[in-house]
mmCIF file of the N, C-alpha and C atoms, coordinates in Angstrom:
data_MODEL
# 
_entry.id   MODEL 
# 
loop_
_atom_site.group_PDB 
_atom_site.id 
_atom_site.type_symbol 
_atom_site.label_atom_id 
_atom_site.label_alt_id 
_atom_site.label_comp_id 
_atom_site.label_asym_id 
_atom_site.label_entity_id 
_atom_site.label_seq_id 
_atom_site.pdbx_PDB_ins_code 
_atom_site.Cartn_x 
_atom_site.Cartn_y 
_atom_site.Cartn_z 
_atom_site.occupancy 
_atom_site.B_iso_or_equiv 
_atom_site.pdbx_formal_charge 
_atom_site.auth_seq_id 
_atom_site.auth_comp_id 
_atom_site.auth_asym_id 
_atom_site.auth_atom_id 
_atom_site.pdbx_PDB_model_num 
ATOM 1   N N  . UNK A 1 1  ? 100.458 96.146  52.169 1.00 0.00 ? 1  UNK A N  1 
ATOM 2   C CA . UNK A 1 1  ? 99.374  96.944  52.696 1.00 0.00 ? 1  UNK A CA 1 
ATOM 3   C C  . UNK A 1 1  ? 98.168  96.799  51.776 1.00 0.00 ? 1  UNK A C  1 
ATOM 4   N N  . UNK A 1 2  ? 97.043  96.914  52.495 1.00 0.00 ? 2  UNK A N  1 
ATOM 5   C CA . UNK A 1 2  ? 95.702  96.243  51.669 1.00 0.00 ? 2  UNK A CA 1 
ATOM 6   C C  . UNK A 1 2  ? 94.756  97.599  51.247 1.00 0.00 ? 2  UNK A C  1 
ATOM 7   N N  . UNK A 1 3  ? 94.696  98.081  50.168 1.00 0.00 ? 3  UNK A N  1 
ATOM 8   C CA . UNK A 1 3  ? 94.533  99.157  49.564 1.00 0.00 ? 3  UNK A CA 1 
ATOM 9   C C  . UNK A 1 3  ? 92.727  98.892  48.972 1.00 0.00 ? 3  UNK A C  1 
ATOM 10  N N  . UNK A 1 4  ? 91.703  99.568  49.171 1.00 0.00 ? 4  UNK A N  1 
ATOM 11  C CA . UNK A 1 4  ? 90.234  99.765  48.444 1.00 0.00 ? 4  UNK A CA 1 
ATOM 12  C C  . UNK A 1 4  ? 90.196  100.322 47.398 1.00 0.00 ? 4  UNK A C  1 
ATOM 13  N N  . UNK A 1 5  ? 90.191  99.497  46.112 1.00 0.00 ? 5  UNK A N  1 
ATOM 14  C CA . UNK A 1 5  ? 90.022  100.734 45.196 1.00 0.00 ? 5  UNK A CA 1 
ATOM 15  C C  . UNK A 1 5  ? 88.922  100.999 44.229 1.00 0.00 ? 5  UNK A C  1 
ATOM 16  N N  . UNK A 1 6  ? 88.398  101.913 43.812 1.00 0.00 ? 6  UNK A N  1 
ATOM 17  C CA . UNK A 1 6  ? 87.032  101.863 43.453 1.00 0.00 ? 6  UNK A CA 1 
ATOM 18  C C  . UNK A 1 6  ? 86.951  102.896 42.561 1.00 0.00 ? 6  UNK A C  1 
ATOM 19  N N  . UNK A 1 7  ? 85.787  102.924 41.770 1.00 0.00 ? 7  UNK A N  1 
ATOM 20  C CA . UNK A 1 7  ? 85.401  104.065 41.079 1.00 0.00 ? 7  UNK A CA 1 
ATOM 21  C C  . UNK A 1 7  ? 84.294  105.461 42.184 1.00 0.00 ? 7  UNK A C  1 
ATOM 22  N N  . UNK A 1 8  ? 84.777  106.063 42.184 1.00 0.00 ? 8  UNK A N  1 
ATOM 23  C CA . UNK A 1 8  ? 84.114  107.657 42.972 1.00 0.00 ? 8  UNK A CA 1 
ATOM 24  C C  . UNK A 1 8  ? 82.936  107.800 42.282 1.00 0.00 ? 8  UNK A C  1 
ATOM 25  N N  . UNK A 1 9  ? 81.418  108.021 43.108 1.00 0.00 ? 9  UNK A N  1 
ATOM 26  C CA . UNK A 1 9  ? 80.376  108.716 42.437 1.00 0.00 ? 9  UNK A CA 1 
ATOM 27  C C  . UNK A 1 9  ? 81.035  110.347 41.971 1.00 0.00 ? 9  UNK A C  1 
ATOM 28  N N  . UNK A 1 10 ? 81.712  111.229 42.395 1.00 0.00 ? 10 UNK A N  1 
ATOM 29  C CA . UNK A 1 10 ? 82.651  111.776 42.370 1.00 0.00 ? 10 UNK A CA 1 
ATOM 30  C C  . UNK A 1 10 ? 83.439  112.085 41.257 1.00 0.00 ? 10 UNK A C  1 
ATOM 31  N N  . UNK A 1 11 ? 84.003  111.589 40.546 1.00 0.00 ? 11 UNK A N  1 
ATOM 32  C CA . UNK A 1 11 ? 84.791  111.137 39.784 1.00 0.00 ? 11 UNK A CA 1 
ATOM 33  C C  . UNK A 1 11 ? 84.098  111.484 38.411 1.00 0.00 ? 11 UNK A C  1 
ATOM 34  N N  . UNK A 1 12 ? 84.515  112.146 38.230 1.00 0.00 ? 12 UNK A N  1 
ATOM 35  C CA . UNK A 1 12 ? 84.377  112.690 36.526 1.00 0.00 ? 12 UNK A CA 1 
ATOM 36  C C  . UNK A 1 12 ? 84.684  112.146 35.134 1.00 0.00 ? 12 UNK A C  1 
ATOM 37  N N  . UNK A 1 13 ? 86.513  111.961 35.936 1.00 0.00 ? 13 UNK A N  1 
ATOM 38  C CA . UNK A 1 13 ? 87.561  111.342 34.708 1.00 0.00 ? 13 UNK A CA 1 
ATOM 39  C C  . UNK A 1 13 ? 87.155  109.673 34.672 1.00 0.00 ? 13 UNK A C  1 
ATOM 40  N N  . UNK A 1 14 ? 86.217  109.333 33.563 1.00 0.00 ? 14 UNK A N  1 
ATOM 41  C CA . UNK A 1 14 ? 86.014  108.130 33.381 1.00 0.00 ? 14 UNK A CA 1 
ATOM 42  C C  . UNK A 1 14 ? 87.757  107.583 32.487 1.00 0.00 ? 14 UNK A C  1 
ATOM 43  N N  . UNK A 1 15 ? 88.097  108.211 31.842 1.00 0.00 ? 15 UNK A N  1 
ATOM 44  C CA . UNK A 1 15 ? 88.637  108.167 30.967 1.00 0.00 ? 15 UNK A CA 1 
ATOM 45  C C  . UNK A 1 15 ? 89.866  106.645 31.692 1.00 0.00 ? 15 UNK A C  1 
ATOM 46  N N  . UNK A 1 16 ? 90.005  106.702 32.834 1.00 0.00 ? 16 UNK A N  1 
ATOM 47  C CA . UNK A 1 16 ? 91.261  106.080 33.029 1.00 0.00 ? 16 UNK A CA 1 
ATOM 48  C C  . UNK A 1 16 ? 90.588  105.155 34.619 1.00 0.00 ? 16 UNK A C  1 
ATOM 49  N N  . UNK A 1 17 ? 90.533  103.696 34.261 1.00 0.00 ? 17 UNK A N  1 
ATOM 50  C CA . UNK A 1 17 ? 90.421  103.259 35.365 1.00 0.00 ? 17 UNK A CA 1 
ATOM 51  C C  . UNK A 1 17 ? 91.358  103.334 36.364 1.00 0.00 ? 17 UNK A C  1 
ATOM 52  N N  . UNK A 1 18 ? 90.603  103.772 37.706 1.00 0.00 ? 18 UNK A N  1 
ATOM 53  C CA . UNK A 1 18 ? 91.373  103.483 39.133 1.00 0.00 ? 18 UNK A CA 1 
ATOM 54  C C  . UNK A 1 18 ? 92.406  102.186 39.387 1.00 0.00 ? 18 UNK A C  1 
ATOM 55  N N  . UNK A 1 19 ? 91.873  100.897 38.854 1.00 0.00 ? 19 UNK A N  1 
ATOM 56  C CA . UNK A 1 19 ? 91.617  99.835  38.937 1.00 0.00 ? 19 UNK A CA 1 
ATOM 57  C C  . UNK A 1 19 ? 92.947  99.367  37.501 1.00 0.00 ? 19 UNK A C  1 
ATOM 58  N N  . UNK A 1 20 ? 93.052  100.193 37.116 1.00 0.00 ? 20 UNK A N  1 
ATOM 59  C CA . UNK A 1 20 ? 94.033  99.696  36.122 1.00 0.00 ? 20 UNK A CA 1 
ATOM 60  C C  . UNK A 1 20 ? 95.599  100.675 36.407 1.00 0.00 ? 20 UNK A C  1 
ATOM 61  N N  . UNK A 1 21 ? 95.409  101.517 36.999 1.00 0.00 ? 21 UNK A N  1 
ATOM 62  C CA . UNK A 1 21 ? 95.850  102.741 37.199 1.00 0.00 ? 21 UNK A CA 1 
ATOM 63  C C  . UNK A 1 21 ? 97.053  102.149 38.737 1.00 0.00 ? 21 UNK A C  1 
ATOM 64  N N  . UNK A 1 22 ? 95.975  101.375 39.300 1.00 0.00 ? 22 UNK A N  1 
ATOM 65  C CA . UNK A 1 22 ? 96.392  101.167 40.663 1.00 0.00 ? 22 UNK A CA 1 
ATOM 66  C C  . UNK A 1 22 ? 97.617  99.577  40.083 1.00 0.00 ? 22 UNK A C  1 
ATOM 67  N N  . UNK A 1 23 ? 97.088  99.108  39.296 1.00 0.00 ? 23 UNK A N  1 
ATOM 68  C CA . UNK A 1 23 ? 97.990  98.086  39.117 1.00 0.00 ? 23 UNK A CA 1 
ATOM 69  C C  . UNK A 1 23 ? 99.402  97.815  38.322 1.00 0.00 ? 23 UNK A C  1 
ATOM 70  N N  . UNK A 1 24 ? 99.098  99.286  37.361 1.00 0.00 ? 24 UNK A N  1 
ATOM 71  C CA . UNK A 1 24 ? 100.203 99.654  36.262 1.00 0.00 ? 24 UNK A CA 1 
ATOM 72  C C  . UNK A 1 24 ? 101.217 99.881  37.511 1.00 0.00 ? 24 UNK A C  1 
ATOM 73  N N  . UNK A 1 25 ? 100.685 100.487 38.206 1.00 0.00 ? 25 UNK A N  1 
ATOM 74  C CA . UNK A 1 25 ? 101.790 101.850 39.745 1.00 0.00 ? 25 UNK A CA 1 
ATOM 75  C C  . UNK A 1 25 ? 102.666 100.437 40.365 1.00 0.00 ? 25 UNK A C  1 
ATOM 76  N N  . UNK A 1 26 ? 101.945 99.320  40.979 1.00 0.00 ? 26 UNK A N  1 
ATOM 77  C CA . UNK A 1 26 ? 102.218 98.276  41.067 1.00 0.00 ? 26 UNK A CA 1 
ATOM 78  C C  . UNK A 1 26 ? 103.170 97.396  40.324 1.00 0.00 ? 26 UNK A C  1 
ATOM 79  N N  . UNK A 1 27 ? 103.087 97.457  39.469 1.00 0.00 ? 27 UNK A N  1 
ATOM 80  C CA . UNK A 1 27 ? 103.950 96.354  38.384 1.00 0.00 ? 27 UNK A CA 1 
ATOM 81  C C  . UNK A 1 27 ? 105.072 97.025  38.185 1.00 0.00 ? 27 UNK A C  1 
ATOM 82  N N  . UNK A 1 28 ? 105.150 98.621  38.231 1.00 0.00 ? 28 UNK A N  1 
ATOM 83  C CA . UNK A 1 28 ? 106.404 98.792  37.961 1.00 0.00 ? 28 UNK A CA 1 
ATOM 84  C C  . UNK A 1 28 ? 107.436 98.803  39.000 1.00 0.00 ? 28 UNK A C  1 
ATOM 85  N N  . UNK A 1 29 ? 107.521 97.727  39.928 1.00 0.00 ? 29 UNK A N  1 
ATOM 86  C CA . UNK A 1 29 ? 108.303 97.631  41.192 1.00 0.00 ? 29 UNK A CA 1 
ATOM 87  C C  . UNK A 1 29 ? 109.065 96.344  40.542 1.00 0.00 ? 29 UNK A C  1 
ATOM 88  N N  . UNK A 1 30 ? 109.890 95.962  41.375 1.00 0.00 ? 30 UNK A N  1 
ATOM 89  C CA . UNK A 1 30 ? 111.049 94.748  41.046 1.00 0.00 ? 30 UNK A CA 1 
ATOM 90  C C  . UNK A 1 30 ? 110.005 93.560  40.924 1.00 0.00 ? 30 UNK A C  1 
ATOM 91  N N  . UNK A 1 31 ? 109.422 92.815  41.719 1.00 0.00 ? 31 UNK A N  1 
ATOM 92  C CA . UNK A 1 31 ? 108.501 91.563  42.312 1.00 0.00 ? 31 UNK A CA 1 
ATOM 93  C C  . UNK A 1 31 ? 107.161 92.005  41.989 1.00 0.00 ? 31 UNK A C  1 
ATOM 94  N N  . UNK A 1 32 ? 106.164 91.209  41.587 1.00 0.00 ? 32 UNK A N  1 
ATOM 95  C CA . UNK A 1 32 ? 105.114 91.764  41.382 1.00 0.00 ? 32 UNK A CA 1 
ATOM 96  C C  . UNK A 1 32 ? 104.388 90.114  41.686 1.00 0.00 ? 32 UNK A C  1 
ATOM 97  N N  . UNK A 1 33 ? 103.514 89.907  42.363 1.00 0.00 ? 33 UNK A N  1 
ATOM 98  C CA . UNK A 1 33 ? 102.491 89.112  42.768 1.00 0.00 ? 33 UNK A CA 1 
ATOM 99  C C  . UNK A 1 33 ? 101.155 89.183  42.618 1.00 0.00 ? 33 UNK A C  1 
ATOM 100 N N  . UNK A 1 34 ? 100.608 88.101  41.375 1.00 0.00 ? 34 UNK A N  1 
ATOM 101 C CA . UNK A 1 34 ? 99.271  89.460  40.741 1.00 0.00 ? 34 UNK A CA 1 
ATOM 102 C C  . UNK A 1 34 ? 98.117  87.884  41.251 1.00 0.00 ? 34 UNK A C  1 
ATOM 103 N N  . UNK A 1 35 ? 97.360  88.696  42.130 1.00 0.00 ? 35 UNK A N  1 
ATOM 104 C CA . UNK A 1 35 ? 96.237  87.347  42.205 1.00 0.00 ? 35 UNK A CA 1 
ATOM 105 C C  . UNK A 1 35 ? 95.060  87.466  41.555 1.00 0.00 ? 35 UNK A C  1 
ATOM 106 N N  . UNK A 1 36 ? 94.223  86.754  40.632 1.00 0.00 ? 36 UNK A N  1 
ATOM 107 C CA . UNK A 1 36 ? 93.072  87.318  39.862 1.00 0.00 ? 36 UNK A CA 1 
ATOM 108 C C  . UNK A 1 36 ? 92.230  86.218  39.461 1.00 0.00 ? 36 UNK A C  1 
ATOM 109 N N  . UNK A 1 37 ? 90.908  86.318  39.152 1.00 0.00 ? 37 UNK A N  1 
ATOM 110 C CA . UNK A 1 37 ? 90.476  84.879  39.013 1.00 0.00 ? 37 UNK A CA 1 
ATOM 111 C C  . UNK A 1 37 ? 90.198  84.980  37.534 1.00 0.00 ? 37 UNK A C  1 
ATOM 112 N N  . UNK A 1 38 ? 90.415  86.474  37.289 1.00 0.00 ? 38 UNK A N  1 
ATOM 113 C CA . UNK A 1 38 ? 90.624  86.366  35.540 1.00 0.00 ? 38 UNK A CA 1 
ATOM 114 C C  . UNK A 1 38 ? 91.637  87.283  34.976 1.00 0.00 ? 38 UNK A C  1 
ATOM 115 N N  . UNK A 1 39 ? 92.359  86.914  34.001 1.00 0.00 ? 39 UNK A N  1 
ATOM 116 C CA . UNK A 1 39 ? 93.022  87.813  33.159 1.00 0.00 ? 39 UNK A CA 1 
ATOM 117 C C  . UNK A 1 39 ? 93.290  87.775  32.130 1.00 0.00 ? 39 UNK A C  1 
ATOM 118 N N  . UNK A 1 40 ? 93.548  88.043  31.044 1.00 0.00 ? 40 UNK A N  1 
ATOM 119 C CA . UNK A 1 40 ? 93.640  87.902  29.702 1.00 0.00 ? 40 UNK A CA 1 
ATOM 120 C C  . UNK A 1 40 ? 95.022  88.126  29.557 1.00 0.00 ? 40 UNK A C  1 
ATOM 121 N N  . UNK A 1 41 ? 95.737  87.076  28.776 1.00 0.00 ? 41 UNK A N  1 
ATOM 122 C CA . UNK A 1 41 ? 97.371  87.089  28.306 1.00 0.00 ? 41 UNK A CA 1 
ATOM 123 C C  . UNK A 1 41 ? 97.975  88.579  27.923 1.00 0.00 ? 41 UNK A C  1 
ATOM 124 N N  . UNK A 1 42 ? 97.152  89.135  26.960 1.00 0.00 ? 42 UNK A N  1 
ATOM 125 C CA . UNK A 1 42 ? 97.543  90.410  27.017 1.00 0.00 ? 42 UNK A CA 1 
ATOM 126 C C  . UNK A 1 42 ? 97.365  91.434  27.523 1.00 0.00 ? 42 UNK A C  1 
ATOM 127 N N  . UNK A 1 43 ? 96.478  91.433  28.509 1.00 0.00 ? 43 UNK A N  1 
ATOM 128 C CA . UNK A 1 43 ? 96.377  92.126  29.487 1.00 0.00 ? 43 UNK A CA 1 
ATOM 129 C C  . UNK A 1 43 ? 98.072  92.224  30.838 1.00 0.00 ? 43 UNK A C  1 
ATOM 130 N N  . UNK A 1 44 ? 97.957  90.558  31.125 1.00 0.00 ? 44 UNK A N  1 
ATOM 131 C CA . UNK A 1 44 ? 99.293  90.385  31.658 1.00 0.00 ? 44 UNK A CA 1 
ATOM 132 C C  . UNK A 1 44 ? 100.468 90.894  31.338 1.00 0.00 ? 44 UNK A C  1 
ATOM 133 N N  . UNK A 1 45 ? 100.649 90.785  29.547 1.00 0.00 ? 45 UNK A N  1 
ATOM 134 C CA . UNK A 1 45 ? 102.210 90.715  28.989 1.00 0.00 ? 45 UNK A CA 1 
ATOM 135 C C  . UNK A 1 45 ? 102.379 92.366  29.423 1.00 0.00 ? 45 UNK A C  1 
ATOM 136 N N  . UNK A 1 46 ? 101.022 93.147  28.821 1.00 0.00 ? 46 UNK A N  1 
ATOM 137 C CA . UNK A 1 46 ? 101.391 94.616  28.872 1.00 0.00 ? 46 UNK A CA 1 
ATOM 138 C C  . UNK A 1 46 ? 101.521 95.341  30.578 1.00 0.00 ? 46 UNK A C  1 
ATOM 139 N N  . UNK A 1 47 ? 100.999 94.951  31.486 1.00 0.00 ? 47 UNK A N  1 
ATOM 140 C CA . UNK A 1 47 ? 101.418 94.873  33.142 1.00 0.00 ? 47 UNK A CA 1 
ATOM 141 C C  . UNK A 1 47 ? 102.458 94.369  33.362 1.00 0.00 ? 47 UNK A C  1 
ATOM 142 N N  . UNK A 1 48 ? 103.339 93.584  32.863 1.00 0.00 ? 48 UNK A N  1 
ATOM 143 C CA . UNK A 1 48 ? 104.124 92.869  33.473 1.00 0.00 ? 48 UNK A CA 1 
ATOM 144 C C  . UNK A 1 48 ? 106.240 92.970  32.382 1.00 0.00 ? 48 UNK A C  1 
ATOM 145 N N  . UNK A 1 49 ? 105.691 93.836  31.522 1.00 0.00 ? 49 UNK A N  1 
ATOM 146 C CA . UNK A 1 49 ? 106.569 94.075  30.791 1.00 0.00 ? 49 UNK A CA 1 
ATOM 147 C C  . UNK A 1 49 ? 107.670 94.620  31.315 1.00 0.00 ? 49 UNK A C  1 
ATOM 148 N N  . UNK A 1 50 ? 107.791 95.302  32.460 1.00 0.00 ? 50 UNK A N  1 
ATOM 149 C CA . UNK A 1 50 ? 108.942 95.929  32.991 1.00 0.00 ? 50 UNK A CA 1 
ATOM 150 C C  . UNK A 1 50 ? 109.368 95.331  34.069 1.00 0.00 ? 50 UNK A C  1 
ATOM 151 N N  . UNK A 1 51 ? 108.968 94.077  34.721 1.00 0.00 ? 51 UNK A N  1 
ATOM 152 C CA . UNK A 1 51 ? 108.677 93.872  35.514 1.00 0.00 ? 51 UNK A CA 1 
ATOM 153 C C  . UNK A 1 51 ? 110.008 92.758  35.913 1.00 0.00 ? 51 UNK A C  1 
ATOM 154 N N  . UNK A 1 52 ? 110.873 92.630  36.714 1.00 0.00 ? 52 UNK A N  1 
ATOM 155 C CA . UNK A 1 52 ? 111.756 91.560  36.595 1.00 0.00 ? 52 UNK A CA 1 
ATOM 156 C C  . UNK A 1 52 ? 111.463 90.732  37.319 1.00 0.00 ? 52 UNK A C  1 
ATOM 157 N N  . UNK A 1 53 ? 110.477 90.667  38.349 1.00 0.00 ? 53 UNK A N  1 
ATOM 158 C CA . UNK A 1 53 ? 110.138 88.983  39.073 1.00 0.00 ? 53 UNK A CA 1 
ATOM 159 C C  . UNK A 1 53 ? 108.638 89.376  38.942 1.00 0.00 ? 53 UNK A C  1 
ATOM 160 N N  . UNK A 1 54 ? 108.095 88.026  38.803 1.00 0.00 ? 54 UNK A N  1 
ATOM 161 C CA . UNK A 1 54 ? 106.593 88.306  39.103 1.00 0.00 ? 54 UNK A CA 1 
ATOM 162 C C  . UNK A 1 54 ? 105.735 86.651  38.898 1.00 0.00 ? 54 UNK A C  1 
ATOM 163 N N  . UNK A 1 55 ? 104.981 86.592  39.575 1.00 0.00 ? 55 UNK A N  1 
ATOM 164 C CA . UNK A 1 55 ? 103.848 85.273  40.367 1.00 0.00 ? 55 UNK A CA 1 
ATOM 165 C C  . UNK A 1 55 ? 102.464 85.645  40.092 1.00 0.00 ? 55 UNK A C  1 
ATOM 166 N N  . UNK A 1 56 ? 102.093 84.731  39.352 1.00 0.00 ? 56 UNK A N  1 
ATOM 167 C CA . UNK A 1 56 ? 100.343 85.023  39.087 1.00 0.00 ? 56 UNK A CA 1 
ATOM 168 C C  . UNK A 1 56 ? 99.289  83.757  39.551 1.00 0.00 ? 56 UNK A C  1 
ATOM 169 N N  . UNK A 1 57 ? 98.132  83.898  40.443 1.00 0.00 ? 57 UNK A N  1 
ATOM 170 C CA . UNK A 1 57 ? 97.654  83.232  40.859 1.00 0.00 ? 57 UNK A CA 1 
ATOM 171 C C  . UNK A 1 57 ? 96.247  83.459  40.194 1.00 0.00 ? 57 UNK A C  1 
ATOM 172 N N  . UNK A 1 58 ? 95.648  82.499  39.448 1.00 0.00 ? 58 UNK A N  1 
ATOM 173 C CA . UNK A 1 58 ? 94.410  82.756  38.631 1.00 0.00 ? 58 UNK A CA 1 
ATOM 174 C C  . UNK A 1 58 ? 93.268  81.204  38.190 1.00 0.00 ? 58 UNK A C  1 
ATOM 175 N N  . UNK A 1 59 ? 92.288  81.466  38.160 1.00 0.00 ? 59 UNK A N  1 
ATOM 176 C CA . UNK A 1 59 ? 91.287  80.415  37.931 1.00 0.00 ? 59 UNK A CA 1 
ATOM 177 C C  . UNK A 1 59 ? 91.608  80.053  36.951 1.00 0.00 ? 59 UNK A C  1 
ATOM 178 N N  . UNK A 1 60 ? 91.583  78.804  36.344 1.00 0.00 ? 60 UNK A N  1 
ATOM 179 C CA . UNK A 1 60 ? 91.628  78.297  34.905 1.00 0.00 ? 60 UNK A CA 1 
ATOM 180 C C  . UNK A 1 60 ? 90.455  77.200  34.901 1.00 0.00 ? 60 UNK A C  1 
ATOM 181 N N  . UNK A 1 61 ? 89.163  77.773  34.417 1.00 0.00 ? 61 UNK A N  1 
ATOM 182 C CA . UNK A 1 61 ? 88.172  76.917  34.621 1.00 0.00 ? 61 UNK A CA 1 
ATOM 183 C C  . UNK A 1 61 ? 88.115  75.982  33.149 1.00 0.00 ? 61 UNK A C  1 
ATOM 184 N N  . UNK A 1 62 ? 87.698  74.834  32.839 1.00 0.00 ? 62 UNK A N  1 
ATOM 185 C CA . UNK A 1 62 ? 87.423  74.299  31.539 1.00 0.00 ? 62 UNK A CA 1 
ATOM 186 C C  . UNK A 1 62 ? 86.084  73.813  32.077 1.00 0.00 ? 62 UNK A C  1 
ATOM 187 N N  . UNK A 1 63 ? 85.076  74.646  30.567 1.00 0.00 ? 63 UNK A N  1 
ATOM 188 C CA . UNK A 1 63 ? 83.889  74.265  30.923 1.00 0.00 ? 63 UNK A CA 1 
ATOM 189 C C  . UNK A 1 63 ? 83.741  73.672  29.318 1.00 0.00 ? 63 UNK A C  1 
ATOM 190 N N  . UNK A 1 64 ? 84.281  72.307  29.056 1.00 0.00 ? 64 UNK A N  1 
ATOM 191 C CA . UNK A 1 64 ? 84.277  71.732  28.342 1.00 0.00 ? 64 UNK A CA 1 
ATOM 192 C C  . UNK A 1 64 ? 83.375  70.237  29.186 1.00 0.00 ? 64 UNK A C  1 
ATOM 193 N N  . UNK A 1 65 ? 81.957  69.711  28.040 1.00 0.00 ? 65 UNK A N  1 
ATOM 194 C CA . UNK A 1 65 ? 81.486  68.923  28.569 1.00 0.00 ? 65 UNK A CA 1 
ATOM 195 C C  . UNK A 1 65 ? 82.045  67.647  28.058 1.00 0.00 ? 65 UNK A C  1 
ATOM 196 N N  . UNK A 1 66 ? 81.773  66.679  29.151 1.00 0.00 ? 66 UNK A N  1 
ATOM 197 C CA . UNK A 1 66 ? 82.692  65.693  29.079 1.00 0.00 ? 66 UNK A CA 1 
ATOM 198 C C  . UNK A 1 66 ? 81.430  64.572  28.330 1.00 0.00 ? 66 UNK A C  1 
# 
């Protein structure tokens, strides 16, 4: 199911992203399928630590000139 998630003009509690919040809730399921065009390794290890199956789909650009 395809979920919007956003920060609320609303929204007071900066303290804790929606957006990180929504994906921790996520990861802690059996399978986890994370698509992103960026992520940082440790960002991953700590999402994905409980996690017993999981698939990551992500950009790996090299902007190394040739």
């Amino acid at each position: 199911m395809a979920q919007l998630i956003y920060h609320s003009e609303d929204d007071d509690d900066r303290s804790e992203s929606p957006f990180d919040k929504t994906i921790r809730e996520i990861a802690d399921s059996d399978s986890v399928w994370l698509v992103c065009p960026y992520i940082s390794p440790n960002y991953l290890r700590s999402i994905l630590a409980n996690t017993d199956e999981w698939r990551v789909i992500t950009a790996v650009l090299n902007r190394c000139k040739a």
